[in-house]
Backbone bond lengths (Angstrom), bond angles and torsions (degrees), N, CA, C in turn:
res aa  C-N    CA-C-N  psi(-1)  N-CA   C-N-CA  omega(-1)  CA-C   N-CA-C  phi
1 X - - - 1.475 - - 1.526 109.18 -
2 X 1.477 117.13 123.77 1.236 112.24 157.37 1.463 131.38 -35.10
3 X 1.611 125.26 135.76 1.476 112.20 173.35 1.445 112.55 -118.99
4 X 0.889 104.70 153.33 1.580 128.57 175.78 1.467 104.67 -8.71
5 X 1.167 112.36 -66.65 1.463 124.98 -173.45 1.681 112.43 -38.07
6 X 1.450 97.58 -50.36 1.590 111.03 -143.52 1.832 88.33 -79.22
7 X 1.761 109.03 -39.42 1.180 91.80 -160.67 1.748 95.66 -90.47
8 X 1.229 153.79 -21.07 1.056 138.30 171.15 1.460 114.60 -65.90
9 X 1.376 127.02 -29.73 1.648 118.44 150.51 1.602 110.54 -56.29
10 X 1.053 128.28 -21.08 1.358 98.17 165.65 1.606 128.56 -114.17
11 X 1.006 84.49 29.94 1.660 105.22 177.30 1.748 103.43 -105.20
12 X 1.538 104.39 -32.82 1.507 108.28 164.49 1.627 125.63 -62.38
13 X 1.318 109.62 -44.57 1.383 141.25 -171.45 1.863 93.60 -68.31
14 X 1.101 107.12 -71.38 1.395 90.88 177.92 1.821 127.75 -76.61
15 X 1.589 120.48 -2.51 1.296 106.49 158.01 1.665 110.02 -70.45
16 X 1.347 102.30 -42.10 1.384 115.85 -174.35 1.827 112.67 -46.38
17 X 1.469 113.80 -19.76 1.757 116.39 -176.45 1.684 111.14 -124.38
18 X 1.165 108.94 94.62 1.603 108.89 -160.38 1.666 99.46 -74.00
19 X 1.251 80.18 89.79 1.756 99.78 169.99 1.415 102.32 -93.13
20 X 14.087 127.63 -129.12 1.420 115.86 127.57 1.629 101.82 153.97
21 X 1.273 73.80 130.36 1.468 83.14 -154.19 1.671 112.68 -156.13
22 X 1.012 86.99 94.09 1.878 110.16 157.36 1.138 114.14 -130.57
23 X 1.497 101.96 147.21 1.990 125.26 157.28 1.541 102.26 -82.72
24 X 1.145 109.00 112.66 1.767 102.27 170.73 1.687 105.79 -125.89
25 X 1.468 96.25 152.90 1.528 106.99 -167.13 1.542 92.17 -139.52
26 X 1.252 115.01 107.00 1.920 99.44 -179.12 1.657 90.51 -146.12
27 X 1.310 91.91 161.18 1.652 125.07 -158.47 1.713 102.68 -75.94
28 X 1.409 122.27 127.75 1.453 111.31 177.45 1.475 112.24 -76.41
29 X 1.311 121.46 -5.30 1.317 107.90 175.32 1.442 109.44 -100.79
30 X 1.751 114.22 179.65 1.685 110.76 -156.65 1.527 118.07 -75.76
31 X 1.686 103.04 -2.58 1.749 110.60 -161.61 1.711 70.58 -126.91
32 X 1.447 100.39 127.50 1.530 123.75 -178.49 1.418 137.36 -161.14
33 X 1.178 118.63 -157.30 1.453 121.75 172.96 1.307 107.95 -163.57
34 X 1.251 96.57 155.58 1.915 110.68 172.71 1.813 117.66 -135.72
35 X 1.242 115.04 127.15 1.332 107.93 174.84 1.261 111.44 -90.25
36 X 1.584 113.13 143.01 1.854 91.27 173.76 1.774 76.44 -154.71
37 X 1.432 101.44 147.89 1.121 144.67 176.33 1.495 106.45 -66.31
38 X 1.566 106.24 107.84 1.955 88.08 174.20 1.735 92.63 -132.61
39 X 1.791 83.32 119.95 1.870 108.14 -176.15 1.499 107.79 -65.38
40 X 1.092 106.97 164.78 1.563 115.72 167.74 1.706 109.65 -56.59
41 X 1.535 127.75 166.51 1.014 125.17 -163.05 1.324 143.13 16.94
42 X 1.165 148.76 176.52 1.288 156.28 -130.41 2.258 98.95 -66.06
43 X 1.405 87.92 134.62 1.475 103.27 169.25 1.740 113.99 -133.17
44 X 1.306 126.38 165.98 1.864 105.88 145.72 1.652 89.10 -136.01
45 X 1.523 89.42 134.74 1.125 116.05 -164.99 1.632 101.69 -116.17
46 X 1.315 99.18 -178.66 2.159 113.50 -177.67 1.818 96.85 -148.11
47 X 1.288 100.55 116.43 2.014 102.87 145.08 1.480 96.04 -56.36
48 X 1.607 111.51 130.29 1.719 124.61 160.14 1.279 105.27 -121.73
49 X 1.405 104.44 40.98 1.545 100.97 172.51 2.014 92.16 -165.41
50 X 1.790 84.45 152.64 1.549 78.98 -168.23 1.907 93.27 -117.74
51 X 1.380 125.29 122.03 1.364 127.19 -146.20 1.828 90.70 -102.69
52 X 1.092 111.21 39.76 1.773 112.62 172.30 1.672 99.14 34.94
53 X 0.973 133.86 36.24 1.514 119.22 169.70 1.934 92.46 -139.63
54 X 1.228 105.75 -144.71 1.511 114.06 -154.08 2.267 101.70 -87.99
55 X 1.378 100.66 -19.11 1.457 125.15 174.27 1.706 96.16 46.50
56 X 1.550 96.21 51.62 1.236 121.08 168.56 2.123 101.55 -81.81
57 X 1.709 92.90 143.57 1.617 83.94 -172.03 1.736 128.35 -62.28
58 X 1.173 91.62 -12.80 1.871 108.62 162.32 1.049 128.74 -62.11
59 X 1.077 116.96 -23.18 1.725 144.76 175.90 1.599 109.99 -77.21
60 X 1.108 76.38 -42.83 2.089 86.98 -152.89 2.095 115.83 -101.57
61 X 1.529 82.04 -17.38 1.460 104.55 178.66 1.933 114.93 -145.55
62 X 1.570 101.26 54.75 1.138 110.44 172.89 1.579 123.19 -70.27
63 X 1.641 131.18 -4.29 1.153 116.46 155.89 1.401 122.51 -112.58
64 X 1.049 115.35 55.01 2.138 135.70 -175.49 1.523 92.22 -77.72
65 X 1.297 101.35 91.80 1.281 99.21 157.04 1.656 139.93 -21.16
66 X 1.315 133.44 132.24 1.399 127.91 -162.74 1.720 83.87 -66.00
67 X 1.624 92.55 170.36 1.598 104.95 -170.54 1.333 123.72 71.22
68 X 1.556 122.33 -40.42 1.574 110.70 173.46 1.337 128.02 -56.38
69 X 1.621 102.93 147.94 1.464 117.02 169.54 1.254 127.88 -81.09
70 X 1.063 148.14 98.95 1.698 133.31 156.17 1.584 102.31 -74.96
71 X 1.574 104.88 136.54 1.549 141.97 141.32 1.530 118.70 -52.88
72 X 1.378 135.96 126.43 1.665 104.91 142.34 1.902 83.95 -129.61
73 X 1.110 105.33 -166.39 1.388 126.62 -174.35 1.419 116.71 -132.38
74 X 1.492 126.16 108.42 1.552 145.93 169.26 1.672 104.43 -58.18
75 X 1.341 136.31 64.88 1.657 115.72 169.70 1.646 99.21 -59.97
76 X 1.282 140.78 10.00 1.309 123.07 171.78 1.360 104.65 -75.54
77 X 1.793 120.85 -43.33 1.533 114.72 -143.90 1.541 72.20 -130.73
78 X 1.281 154.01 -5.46 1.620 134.36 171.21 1.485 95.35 76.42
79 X 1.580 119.23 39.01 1.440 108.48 166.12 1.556 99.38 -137.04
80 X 2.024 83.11 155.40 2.395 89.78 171.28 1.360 82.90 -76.39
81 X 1.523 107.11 162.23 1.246 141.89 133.05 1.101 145.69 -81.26
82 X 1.439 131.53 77.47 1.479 126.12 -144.56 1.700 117.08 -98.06
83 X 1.035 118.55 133.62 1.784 121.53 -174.38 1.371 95.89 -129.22
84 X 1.768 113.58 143.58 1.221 127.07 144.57 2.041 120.75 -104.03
85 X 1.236 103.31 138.96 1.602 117.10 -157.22 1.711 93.10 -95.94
86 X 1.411 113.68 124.49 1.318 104.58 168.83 1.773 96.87 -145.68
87 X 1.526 103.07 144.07 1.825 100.37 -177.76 1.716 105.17 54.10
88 X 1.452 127.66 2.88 1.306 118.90 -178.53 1.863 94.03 86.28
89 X 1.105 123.10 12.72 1.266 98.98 158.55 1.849 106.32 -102.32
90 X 1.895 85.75 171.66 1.945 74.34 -179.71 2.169 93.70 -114.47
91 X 1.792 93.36 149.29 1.513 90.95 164.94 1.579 109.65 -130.21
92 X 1.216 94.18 -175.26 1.558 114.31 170.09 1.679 100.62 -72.63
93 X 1.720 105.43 130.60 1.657 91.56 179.55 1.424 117.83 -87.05
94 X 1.101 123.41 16.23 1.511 140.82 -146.23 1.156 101.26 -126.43
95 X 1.522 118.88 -91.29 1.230 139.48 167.12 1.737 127.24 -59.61
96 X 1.305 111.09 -4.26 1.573 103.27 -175.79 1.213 137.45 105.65
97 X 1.919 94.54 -60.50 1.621 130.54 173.72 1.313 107.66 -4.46
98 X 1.310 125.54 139.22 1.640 136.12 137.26 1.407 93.22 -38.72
99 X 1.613 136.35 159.94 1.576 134.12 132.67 1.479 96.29 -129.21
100 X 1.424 121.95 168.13 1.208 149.89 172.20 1.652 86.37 -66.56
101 X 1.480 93.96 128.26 2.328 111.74 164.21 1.883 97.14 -43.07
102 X 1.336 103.00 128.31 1.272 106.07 160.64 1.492 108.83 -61.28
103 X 1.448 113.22 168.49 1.315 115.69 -178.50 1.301 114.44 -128.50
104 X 1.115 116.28 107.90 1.778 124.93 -172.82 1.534 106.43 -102.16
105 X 1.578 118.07 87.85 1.302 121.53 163.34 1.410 134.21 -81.88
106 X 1.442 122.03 112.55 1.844 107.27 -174.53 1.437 105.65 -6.95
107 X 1.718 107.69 145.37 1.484 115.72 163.95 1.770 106.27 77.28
108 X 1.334 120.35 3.91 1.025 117.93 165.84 1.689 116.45 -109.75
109 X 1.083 139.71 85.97 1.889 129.99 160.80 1.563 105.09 -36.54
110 X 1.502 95.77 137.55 1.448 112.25 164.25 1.439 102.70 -139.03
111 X 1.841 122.81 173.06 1.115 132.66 -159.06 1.587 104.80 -125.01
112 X 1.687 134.20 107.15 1.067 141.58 -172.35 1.141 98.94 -101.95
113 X 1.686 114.86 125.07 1.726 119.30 150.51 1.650 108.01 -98.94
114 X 1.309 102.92 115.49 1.992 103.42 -171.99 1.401 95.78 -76.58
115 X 0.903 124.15 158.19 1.611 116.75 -171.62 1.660 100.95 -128.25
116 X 1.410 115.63 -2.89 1.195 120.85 -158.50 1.941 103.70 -130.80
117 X 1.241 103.70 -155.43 1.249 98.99 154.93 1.726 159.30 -105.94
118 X 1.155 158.93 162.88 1.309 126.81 -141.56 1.480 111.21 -85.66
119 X 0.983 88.00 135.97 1.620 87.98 -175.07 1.981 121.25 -123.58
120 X 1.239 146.43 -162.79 1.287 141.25 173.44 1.162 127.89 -127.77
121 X 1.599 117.08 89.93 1.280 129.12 -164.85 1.528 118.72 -79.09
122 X 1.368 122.50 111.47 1.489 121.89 -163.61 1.769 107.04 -92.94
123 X 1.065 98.43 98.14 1.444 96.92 172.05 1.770 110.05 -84.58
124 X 1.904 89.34 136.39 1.448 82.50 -166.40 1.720 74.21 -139.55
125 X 1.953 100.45 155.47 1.323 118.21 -163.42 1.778 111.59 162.37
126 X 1.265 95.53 -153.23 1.406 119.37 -164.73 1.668 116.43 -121.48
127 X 1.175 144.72 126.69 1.536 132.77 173.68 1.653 97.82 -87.52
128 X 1.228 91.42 134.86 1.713 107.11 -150.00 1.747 95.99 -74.12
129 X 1.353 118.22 -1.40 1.555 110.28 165.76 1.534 113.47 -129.78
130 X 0.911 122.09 155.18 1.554 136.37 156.03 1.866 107.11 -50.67
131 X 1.635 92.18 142.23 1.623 80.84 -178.35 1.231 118.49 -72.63
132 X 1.363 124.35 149.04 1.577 114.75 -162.08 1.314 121.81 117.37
133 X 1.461 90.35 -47.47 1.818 101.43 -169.87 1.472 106.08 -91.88
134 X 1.463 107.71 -166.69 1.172 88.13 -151.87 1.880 80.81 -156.24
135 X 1.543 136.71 173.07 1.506 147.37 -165.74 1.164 103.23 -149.24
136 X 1.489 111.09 148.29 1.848 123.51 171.23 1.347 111.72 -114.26
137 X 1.571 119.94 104.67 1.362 104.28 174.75 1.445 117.73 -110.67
138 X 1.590 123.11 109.32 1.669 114.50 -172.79 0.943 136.97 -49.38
139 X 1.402 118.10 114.55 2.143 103.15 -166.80 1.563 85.45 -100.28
140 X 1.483 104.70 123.47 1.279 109.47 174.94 2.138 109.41 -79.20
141 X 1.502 80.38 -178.69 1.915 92.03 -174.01 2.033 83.41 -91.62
142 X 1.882 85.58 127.31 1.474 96.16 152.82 1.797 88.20 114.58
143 X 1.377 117.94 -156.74 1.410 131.11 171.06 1.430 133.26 -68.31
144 X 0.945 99.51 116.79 1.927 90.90 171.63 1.855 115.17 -162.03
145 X 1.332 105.36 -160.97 1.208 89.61 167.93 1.566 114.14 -154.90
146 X 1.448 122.84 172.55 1.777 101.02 -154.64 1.907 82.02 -170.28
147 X 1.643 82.82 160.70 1.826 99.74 -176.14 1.506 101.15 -159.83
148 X 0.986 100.96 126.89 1.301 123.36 -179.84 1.816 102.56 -30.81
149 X 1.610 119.53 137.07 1.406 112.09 -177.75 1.543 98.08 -97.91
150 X 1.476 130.42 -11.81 1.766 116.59 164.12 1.589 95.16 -110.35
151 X 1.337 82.36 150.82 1.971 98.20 164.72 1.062 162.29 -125.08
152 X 1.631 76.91 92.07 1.780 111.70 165.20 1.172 127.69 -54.16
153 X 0.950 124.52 -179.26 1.458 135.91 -174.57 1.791 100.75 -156.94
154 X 0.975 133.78 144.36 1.560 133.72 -174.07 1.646 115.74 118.54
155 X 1.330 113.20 -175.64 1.540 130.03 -174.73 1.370 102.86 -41.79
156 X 1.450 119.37 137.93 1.090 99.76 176.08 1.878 118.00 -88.50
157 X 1.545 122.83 5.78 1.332 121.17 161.80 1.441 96.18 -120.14
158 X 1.208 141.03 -6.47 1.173 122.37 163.25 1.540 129.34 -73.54
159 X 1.614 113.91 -40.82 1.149 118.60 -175.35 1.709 107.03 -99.66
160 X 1.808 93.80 -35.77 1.444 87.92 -164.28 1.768 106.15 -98.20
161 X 1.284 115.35 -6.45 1.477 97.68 174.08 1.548 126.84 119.10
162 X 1.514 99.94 0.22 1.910 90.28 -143.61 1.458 66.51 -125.93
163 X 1.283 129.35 132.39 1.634 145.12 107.54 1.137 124.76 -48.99
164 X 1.035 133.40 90.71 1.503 102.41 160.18 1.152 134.68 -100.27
165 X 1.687 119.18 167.41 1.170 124.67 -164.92 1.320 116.23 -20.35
166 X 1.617 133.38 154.01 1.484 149.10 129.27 1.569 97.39 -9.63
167 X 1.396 140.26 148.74 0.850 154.96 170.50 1.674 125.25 37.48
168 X 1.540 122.68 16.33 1.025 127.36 166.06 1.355 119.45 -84.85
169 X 1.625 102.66 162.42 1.309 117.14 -162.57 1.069 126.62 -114.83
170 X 1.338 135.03 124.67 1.414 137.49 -144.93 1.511 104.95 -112.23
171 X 1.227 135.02 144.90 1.673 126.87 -158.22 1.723 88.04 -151.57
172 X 1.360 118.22 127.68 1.814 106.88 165.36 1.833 64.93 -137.45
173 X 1.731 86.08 175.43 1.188 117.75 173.17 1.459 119.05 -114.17
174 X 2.030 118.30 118.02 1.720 87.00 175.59 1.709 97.91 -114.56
175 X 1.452 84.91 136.82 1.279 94.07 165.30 1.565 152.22 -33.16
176 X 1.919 86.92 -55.37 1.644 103.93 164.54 1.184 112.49 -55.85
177 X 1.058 134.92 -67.31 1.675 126.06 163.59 1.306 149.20 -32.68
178 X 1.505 90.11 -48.73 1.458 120.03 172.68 1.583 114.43 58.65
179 X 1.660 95.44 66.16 1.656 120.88 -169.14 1.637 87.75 -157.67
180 X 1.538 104.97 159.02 1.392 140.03 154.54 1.358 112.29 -76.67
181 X 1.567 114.69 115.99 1.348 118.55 176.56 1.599 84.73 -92.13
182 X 1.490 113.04 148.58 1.143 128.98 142.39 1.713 149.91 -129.38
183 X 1.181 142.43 121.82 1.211 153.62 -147.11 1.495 110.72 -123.24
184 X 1.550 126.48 112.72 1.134 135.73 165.96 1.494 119.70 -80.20
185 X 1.278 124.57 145.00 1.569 116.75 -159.68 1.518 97.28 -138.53
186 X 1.816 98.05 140.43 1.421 108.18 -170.62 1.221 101.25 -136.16
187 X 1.422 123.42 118.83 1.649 101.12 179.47 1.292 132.98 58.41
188 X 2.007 97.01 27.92 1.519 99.85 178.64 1.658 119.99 74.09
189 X 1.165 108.52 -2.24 1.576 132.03 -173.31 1.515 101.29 -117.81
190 X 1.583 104.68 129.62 1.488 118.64 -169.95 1.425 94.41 -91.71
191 X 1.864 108.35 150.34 1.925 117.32 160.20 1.673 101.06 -153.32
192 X 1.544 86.72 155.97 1.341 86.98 -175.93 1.557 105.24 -78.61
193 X 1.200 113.70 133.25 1.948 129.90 -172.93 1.663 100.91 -36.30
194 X 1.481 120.21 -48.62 1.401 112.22 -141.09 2.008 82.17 -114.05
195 X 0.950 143.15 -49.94 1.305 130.06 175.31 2.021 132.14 -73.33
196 X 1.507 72.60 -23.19 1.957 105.87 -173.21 1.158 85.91 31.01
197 X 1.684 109.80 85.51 1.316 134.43 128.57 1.275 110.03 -93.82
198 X 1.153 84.60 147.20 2.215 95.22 169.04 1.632 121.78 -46.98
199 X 1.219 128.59 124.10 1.250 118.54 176.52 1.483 127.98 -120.10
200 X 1.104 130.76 141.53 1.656 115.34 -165.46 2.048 95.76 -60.08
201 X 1.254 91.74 168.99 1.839 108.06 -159.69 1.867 78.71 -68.09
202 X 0.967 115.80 136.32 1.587 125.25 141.15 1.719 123.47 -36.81
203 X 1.213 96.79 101.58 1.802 108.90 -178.67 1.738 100.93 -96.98
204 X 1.482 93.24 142.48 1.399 117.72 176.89 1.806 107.68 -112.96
205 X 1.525 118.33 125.29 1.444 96.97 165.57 1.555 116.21 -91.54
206 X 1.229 123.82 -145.06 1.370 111.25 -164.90 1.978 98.81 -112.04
207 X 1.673 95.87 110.09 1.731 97.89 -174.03 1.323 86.93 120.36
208 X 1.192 148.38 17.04 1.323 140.98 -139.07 1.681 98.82 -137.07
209 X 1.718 109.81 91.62 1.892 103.23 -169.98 1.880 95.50 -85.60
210 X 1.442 102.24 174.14 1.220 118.95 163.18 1.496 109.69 -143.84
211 X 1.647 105.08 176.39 1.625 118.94 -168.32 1.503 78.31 -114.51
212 X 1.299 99.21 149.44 2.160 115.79 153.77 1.443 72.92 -143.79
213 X 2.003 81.85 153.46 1.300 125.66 152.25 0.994 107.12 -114.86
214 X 1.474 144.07 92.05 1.100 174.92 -159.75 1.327 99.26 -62.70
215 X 1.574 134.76 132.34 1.110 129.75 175.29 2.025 113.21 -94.32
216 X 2.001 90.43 -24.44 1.294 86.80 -175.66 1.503 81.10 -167.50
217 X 1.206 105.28 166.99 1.954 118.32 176.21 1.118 96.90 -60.88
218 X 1.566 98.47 159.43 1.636 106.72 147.14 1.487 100.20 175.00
219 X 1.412 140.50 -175.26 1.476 146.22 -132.14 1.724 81.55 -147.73
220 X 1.329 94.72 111.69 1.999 110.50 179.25 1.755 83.70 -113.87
221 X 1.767 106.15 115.66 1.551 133.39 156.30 0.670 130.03 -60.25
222 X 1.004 172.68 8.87 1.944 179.20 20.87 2.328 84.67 143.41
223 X 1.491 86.12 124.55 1.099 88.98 164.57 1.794 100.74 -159.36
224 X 1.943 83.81 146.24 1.413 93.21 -164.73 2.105 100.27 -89.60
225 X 1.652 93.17 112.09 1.309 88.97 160.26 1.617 119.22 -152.03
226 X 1.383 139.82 48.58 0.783 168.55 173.22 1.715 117.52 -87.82
């Protein structure tokens, strides 16, 4: 099993070098479901559905293969949080420990290592607004990670809304590769970090988390009108 160490050094290694994929099937009305495909090894993923209970990852990802890792991200203390999933309980991967179910609420990205094989996780729930309305989710200054709280699929400032800051840094994960793409953003306009060439806008599919390095706060709108 991977440990802590090995994979947060390389989670460093690739913010450090400014270098997606689901099947989704979800319900047009507000009480629904979504299928999404979760591949073997590392993804960052988003709940796009809010399951009226604690949307603890036990809840929301009850067939996680034994051995997998979930990620979440502390912007309080600037640390991952790392769990291993066994029987659907979560532990310390280090120490053993029982821990409290991480908690994956719409609008939050988290980081899955599948440990097993790919399988089709049905998220079933609620879109956390009425159509029309609209959600504030704070992208703080610095690192973190975030997923759209309705579910879309498209640009992520075209369809989904979010600019971010002048000089922030945009991180998805693709699978086929199994690397961190990354995209620096200027004016709402994507470049690649290390050549700043122009890059098409960063697309999210639906279940689909990302990392920012936040250049500065600000209040990302997600509003359902589609």
């Amino acid at each position: 099993m991977r440990t802590k160490t090995l994979f947060l050094a390389s989670i460093l290694l690739a913010l450090g070098v400014a270098t997606s994929q689901a099947q989704n099937i979800y319900s047009q009305n507000v009480v629904g479901y979504i299928n999404q495909v979760i591949k073997p090894g590392l993804q960052i993923i988003a709940n796009p559905l809010d399951n009226a209970s604690t949307n603890g990852a036990n809840e929301v990802l009850p067939t996680l293969p034994d051995g997998s890792l979930v990620y979440t991200y502390n912007t309080a203390s600037n640390l991952f949080l790392s769990y291993v999933v066994y029987s659907d309980v979560y532990y310390d991967p280090i120490s053993f420990a029982q821990l409290p179910n991480p908690v994956v609420r719409p609008g939050t990205g988290f980081i899955v290592d599948n440990a097993g094989s790919a399988f089709t996780n049905s998220w079933q729930g609620l879109i956390v607004v009425p159509y029309g309305g609209s959600t504030n989710i704070v992208v703080t200054n610095g690192l973190s990670m975030y997923g759209s709280t309705i579910p879309y699929a498209g640009g992520l400032t075209s369809t989904l809304g979010l600019c971010p800051p002048d000089g922030s840094l945009v991180y998805i994960y693709n699978t086929s590769t199994a690397s961190f793409v990354a995209a620096v953003v200027y004016s709402c306009a994507y470049y690649d970090p290390i050549t700043f060439n122009s890059l098409p806008e960063t697309t999210l599919t639906i279940g689909q988390g990302f990392m920012l390095n936040g250049a500065s706060p600000l209040i990302w709108t997600n509003t359902f009108n589609y």
